[in-house]
One Martini backbone bead per residue (centre of mass of N, CA, C, O) as a GRO file, in nm:
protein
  238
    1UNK     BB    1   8.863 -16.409   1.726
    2UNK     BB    2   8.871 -16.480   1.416
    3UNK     BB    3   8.996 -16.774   1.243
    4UNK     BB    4   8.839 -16.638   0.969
    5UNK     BB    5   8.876 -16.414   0.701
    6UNK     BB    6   8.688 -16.268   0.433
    7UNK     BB    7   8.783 -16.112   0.070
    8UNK     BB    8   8.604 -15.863  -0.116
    9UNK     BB    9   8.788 -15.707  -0.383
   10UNK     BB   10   8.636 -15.439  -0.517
   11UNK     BB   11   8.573 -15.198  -0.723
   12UNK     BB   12   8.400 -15.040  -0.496
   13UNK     BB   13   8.428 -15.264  -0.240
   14UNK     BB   14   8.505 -15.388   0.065
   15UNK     BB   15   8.493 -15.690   0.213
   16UNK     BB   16   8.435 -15.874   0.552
   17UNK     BB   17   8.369 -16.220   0.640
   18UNK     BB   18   8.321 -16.445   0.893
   19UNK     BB   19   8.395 -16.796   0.958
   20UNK     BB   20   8.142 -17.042   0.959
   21UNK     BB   21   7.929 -17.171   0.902
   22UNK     BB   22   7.840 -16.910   0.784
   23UNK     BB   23   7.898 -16.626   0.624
   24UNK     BB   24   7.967 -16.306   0.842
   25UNK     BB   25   7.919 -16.013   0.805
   26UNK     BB   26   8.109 -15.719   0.863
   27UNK     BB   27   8.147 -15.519   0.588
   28UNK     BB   28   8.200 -15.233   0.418
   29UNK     BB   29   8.372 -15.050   0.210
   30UNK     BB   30   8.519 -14.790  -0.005
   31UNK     BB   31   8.824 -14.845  -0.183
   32UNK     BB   32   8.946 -14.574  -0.197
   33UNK     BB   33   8.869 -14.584   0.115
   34UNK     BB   34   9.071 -14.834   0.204
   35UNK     BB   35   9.341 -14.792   0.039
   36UNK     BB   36   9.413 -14.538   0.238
   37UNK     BB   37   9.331 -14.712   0.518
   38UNK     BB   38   9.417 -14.998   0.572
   39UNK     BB   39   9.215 -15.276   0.734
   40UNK     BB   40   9.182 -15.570   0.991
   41UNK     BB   41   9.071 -15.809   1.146
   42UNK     BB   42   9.172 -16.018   1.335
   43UNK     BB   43   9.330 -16.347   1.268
   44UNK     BB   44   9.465 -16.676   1.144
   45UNK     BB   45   9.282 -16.629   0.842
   46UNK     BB   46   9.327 -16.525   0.515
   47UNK     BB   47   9.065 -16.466   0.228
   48UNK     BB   48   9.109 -16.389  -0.121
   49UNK     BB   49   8.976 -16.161  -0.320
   50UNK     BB   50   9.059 -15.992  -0.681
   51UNK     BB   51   9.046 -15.704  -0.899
   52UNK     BB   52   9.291 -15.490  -0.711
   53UNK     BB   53   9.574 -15.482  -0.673
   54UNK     BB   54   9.619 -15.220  -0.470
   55UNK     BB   55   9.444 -15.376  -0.267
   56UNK     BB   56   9.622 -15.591  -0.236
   57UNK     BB   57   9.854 -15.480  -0.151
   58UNK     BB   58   9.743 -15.340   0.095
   59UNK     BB   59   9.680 -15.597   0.247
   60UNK     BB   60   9.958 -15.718   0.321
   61UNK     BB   61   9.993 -15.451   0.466
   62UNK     BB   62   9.772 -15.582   0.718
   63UNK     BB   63   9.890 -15.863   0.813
   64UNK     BB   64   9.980 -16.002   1.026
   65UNK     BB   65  10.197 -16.127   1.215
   66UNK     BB   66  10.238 -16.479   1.090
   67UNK     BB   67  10.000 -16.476   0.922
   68UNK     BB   68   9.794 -16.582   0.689
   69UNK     BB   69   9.752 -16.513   0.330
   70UNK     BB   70   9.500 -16.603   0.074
   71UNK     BB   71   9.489 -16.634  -0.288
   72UNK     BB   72   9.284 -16.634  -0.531
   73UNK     BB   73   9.461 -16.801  -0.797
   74UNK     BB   74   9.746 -16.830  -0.617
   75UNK     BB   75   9.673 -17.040  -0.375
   76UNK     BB   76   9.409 -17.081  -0.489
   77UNK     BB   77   9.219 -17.325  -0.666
   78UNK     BB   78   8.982 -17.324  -0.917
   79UNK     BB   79   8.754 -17.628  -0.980
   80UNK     BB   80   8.749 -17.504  -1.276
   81UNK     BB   81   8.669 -17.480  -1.614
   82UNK     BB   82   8.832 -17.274  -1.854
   83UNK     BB   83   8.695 -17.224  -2.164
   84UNK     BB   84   8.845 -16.965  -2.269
   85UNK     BB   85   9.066 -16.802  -2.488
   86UNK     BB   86   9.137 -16.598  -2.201
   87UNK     BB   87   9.175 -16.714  -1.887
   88UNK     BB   88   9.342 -16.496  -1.748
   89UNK     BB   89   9.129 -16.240  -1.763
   90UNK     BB   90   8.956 -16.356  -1.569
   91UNK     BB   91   8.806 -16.299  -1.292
   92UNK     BB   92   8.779 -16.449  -0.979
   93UNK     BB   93   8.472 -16.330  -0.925
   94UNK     BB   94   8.359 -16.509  -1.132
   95UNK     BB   95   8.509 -16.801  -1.066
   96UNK     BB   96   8.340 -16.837  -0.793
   97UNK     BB   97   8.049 -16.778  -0.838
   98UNK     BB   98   8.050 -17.027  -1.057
   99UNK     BB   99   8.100 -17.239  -0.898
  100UNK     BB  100   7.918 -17.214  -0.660
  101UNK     BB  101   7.668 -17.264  -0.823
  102UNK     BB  102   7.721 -17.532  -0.958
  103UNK     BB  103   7.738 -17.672  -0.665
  104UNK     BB  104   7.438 -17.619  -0.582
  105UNK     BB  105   7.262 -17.634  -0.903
  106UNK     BB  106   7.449 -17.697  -1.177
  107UNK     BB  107   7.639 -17.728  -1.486
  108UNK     BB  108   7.388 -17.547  -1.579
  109UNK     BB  109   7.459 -17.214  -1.540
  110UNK     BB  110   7.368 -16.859  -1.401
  111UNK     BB  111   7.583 -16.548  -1.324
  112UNK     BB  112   7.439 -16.237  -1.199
  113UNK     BB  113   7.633 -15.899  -1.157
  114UNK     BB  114   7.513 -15.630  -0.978
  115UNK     BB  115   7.746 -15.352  -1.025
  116UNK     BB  116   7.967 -15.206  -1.155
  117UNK     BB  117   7.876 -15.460  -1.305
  118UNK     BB  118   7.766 -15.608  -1.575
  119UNK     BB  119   7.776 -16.001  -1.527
  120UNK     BB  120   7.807 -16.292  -1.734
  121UNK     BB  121   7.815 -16.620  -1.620
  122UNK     BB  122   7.860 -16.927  -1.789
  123UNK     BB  123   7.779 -17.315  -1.709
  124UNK     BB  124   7.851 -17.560  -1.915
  125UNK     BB  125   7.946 -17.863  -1.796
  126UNK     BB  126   8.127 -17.744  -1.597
  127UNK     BB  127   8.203 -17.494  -1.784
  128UNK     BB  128   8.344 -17.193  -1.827
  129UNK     BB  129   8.244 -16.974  -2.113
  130UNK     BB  130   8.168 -16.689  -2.003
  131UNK     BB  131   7.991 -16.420  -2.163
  132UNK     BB  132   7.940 -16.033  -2.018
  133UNK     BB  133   8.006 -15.668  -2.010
  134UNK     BB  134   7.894 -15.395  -1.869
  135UNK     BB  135   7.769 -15.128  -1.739
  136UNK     BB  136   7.633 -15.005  -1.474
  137UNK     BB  137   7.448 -14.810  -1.316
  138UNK     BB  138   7.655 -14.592  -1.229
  139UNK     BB  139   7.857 -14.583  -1.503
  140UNK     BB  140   7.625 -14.459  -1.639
  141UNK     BB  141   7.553 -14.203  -1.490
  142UNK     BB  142   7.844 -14.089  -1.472
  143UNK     BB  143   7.809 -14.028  -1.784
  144UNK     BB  144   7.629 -13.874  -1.830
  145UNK     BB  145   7.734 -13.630  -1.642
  146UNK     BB  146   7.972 -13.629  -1.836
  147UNK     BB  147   7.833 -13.581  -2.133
  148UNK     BB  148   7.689 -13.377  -2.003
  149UNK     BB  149   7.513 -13.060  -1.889
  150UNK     BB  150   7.209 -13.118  -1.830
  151UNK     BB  151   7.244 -13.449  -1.601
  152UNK     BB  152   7.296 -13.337  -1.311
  153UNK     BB  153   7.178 -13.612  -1.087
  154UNK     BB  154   7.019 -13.771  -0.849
  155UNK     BB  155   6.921 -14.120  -0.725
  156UNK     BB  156   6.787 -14.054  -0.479
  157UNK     BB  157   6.463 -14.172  -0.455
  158UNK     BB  158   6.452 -14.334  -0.730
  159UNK     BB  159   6.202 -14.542  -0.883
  160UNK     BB  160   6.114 -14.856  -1.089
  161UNK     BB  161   5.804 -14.913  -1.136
  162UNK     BB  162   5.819 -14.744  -1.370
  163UNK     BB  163   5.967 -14.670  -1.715
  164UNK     BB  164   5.852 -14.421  -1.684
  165UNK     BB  165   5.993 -14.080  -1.710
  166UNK     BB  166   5.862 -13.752  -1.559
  167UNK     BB  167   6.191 -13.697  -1.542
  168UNK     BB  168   6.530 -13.666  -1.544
  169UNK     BB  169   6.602 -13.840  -1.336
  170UNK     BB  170   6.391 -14.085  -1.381
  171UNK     BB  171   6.466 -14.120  -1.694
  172UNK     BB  172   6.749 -14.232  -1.582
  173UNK     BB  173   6.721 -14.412  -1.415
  174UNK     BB  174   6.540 -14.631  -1.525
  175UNK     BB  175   6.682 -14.661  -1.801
  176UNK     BB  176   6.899 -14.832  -1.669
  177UNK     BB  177   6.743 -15.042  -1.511
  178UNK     BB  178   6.539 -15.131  -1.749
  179UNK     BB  179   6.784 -15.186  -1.951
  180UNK     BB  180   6.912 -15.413  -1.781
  181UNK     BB  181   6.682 -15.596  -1.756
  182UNK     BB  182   6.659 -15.635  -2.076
  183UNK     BB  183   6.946 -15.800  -2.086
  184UNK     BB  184   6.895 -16.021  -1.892
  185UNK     BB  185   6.670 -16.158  -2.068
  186UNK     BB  186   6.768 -16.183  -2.348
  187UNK     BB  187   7.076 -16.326  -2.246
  188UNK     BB  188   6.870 -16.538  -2.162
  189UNK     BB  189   6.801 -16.638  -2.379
  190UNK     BB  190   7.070 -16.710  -2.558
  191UNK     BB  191   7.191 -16.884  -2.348
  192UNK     BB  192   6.966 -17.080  -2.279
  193UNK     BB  193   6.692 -17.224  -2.073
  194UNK     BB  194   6.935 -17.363  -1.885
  195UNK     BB  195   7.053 -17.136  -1.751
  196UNK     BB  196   6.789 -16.903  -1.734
  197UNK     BB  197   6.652 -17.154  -1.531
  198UNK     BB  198   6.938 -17.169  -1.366
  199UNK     BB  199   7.010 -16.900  -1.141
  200UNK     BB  200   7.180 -16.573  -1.046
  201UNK     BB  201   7.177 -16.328  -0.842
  202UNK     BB  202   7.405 -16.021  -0.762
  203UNK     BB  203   7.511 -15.767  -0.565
  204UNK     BB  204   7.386 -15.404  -0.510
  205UNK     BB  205   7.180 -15.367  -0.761
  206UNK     BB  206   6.963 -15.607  -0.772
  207UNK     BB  207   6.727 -15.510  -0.570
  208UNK     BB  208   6.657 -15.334  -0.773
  209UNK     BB  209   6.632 -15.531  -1.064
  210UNK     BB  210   6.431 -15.778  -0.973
  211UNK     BB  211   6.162 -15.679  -1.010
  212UNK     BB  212   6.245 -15.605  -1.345
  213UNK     BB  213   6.238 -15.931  -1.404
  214UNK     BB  214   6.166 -16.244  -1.565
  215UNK     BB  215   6.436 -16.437  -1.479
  216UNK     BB  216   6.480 -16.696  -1.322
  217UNK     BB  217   6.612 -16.581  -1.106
  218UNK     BB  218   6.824 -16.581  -0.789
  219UNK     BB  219   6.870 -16.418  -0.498
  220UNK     BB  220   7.245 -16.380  -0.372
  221UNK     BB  221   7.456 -16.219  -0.188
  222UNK     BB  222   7.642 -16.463  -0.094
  223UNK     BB  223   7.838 -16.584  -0.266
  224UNK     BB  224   8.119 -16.557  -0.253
  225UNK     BB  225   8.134 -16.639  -0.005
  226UNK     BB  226   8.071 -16.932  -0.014
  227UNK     BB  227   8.287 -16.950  -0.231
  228UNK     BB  228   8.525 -16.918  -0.046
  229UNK     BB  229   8.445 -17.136   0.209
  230UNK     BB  230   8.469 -17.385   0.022
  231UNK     BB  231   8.769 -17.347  -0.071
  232UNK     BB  232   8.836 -17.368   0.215
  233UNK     BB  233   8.751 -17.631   0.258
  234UNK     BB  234   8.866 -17.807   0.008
  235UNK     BB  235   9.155 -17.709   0.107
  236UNK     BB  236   9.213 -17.764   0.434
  237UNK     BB  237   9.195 -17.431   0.552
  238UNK     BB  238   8.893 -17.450   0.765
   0.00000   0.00000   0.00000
């Protein structure tokens, strides 16, 4: 049994891993089929990230009797400073990832995470000071396939090597993921030399998006564990 789980309830997908000298991935299942039969492995603490309120619902009410279940933003303080004008709006998991890149990094930092959403989180002098928020490659293409008649296409097995799509598949999985590497690229302008050359990539789509970027950006999908390990140890609580 491990002693501490750790727990990414995300949009897409539900994660967890196990809380060692490094956080060691346990699996993911996809949200709406975890909250529909939600289960966790045995521990003595569960650590918890959520953006899906569901989802966290779902989770108390499978945490043995007995244990501990601790929640970023509710039981557990992230000492990043927000300074956003409505820091209650910002997700738990955007600022774990930037605390964690900070102090990792320093100051003035840069954290893209490309999965349901492609999201820029910016730390400026050690505070937190916004970003953006775009839609993801899944919910591009599956816009796409709403809102049109005749783009209901599958994107697996098509490869973003080249920009240009020689079919309707292609010119669209291409175009989404070409589209985000140059939103990446752009706001990496914007956001100013110090962020955009110090900063992290993370996500489900990254490792598809990081061939197609010049933004000097590091691949590391491990963050948000890092950061929930961190404030585990930081809080005396693992």
């Amino acid at each position: 049994m491990a002693a501490t789980i750790l727990l990414d309830l995300g949009n897409s997908s539900v994660k967890m891993a196990a809380l060692d000298a490094k956080p060691v991935l346990l699996g993911s299942v996809p949200t709406r089929e975890w909250i529909g039969k939600p289960s966790v492995l045995p521990a003595d603490l569960y650590v918890a990230c959520s953006v899906v309120p569901d989802a966290l619902k779902a989770l108390r009410t499978v945490v043995p009797s007995g244990k501990r279940l601790l929640v970023v933003g509710e039981d557990i303080t992230i000492p990043l400073k927000n300074a956003t004008r409505s820091p209650a709006t910002t997700g738990t998991d955007r600022l774990v990832c930037a605390y964690e890149t900070m102090r990792s990094i320093g100051p003035d930092c840069l954290v893209v995470s490309c999965g349901t959403a492609l999201v820029f989180s910016v730390v400026r002098e050690g505070r937190f000071v916004g970003g953006n928020i775009i839609p993801g490659p899944q919910l591009q293409l599956d816009s796409l396939r709403k809102g049109t008649a005749q783009l209901d296409f599958s994107h697996e097995g098509v490869d973003a090597e080249s920009a240009l799509g020689d079919d309707t598949p292609t010119a669209m999985v291409r175009g989404v993921l070409w589209g985000l590497a140059g939103a990446i690229d752009r706001l990496g302008d914007e956001y100013g030399d110090a962020s955009r050359a110090q900063g992290i990539i993370t996500g489900g789509w990254a490792v598809r998006v990081v061939p197609l970027i010049r933004s000097k950006l590091v691949y590391h999908p491990n963050v948000l564990f890092e950061g929930l390990a961190r404030l585990a140890r930081v809080n005396g609580i693992a």
